[in-house]
C-alpha positions in Angstrom: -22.4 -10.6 4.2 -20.4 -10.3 7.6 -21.9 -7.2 8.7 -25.6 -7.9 7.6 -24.7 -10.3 10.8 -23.8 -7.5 13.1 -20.3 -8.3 12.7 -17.4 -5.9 11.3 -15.4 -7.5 8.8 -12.0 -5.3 7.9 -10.4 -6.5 4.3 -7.2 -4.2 2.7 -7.2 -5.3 -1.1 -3.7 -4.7 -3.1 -4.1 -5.6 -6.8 -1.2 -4.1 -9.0 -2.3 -2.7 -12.2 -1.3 -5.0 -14.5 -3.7 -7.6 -12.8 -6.4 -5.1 -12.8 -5.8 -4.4 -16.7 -5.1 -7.9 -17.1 -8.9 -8.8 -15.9 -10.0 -5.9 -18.4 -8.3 -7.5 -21.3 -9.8 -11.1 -20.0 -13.3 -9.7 -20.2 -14.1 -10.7 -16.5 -16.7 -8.3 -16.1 -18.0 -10.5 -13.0 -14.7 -10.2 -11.4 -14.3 -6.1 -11.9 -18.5 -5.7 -11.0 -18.1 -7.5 -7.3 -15.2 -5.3 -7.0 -16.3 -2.0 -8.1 -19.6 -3.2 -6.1 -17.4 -3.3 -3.0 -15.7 -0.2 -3.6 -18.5 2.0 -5.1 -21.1 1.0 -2.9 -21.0 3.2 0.9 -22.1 0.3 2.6 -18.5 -0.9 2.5 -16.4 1.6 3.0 -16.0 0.6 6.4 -15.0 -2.8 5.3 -13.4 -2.7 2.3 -9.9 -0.5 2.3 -7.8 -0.5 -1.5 -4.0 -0.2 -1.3 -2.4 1.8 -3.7 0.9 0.1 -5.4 3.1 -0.6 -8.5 1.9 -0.9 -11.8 3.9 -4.3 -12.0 6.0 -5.8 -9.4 8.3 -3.3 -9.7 10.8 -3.4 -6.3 11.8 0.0 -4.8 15.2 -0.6 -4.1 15.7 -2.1 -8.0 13.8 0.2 -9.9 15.2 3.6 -11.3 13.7 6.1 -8.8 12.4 8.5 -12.2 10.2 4.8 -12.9 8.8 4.7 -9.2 6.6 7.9 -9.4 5.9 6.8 -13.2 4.4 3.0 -11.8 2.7 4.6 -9.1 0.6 7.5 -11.4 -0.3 4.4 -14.0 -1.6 2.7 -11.2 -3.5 5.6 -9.8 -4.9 6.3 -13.1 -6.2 2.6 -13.9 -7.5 2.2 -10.5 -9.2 5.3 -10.9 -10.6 4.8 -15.3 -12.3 1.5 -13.1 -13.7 2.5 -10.2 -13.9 6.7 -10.6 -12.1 9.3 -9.2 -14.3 9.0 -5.6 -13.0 6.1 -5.2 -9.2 6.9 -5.7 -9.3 9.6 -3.4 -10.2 6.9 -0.8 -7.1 4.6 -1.7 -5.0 6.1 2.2 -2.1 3.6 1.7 0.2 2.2 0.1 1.7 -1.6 -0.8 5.2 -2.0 -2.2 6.1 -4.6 -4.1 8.0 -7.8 -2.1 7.2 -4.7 0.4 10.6 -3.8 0.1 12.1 -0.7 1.6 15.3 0.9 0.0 18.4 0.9 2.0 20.1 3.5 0.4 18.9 7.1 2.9 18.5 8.8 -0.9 16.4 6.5 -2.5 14.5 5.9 0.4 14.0 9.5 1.0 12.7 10.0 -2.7 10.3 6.8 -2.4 8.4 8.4 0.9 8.6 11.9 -0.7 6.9 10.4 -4.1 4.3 8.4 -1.9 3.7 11.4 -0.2 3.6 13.9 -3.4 1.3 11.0 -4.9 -1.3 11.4 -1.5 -0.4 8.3 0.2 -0.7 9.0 4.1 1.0 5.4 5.5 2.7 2.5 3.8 3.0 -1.3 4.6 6.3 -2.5 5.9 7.3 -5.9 6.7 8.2 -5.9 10.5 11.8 -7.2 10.3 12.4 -4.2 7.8 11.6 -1.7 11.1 13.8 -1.2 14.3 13.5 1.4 17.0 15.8 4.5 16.7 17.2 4.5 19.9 18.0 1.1 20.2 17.9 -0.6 17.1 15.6 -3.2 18.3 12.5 -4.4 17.0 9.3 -2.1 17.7 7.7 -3.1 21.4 4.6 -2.7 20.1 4.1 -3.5 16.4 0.5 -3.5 16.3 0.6 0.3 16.4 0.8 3.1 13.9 4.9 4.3 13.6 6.6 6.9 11.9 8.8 6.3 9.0 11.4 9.4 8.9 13.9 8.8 6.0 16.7 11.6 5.8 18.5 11.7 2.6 22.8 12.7 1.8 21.7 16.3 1.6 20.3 16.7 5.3 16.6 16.9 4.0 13.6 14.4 5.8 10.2 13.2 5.0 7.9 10.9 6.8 4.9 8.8 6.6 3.0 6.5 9.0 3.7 2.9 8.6 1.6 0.4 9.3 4.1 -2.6 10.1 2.6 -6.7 8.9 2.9 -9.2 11.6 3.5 -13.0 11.2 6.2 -13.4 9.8 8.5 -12.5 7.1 6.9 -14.0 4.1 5.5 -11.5 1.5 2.9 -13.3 0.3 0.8 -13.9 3.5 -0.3 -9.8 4.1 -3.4 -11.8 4.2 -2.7 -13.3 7.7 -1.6 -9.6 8.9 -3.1 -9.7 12.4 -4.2 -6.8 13.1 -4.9 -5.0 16.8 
């Protein structure tokens, strides 16, 4: 263990739920025990950090937005029939699929407003997905915290923190996010 050697090793895992219930219906009990070890256990909760996400893959921008709330909750409640209710409550953020972000200012707008009514505080973005309000340029500094402010047709806003992933725009390596 990393921090039985003084140092202090960060990890964010983001399993949809149909893996999770796929390693259920695979019997791989040693697979769900080293991570309910990991995310029951106090000793690494300063490590270890879950990301809440989809059921499936389902994209944002694709899906029906009455689906969206309905993949989150099923992930929610798997996450939680595994590793307890305690441990849910602990889940801060949030991992969309392909880490898409809706274009549309409604659909966006409802997706924050269901992570937030859901109790996600921040969301993962890809960093060519966020630009600076004032001048529509990339963020100067994307290792820090932003806020997400989507406004919808009707005048009304929501926000959330997002936490934008670095190195490129590939979707599949959140595992070389460098963060600060």
């Amino acid at each position: 263990h990393l921090f039985n050697q003084g140092w202090n090793p960060r990890v964010m895992l983001n399993y949809s739920g149909s893996l999770l219930r796929g390693l259920r219906q695979m019997g791989r009990r040693d697979i769900l025990d080293n991570l309910r070890r990991i995310t029951s256990d106090a000793a690494y909760h300063p490590y270890v950090e879950w990301l809440g996400t989809m059921w499936g893959h389902a994209v944002v921008s694709s899906t029906p937005l009455a689906d969206i709330e309905l993949h989150i909750r099923a992930w929610q409640h798997h996450f939680a029939a595994i590793f307890g209710l305690e441990a849910l409550s602990r889940v801060r953020g949030f991992s969309p699929s392909e880490m898409a972000l809706p274009n549309h200012p409604d659909v966006a707008y409802e997706f924050v407003k269901t992570l937030r009514d859901c109790g996600y505080q921040w969301v993962l973005v890809q960093e060519h997905t966020v630009e600076e309000p004032q001048s529509g340029n990339s963020p100067r500094r994307p290792h820090l915290p932003h806020r997400l402010v989507c406004r919808n047709s009707a005048g009304d806003s929501v926000e959330i923190t997002a936490i934008i992933k670095t190195q490129g725009s590939d979707t599949k390596l959140v595992a070389q996010m460098q963060p600060w």
